[in-house]
N, C-alpha and C positions, 0 to 999 in steps of 0.2 A: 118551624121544624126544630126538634130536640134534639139536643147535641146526649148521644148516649156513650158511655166510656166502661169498661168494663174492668173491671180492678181484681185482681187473681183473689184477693182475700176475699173478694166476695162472692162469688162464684167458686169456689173450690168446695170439696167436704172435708170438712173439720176430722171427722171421723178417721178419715185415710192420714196416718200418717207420715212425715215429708221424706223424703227419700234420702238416704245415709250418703254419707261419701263415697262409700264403698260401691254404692249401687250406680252414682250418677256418675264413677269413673270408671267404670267396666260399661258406660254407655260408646256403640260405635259411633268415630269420627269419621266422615267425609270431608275428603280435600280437594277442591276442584279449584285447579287450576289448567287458565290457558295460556298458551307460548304461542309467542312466534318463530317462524324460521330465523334463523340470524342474520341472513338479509335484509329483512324488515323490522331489526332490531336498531335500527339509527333512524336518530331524528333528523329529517333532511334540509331542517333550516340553520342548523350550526355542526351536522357531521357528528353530534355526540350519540352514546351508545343508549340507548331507553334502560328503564331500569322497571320493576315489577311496582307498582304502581299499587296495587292491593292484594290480597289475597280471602274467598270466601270459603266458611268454614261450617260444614254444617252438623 
């Protein structure tokens, strides 16, 4: 089996072209984030407070 990999410069069309700053920063953001209630905000093996750990952005 072949290992196939796909590389944006090679697939893309040359023709189209790349997107300004202006255009790729007036794209919407998504923020998804989830919480706990504050109850279930401690870590029960030393009592301390959890902290946000990641956040995913899309």
């Amino acid at each position: 089996m072949h290992k196939i990999e796909a590389v944006a410069e090679n697939v893309t069309d040359r023709k189209i072209p790349d997107p300004t700053t202006e255009e790729i920063s007036s794209l919407i953001v998504e923020i998804i984030e989830y919480d706990l209630p504050e109850e279930e905000k401690v870590y029960p093996q030393c009592e301390e407070h959890l902290h946000v750990m990641s956040k995913e952005t899309k």
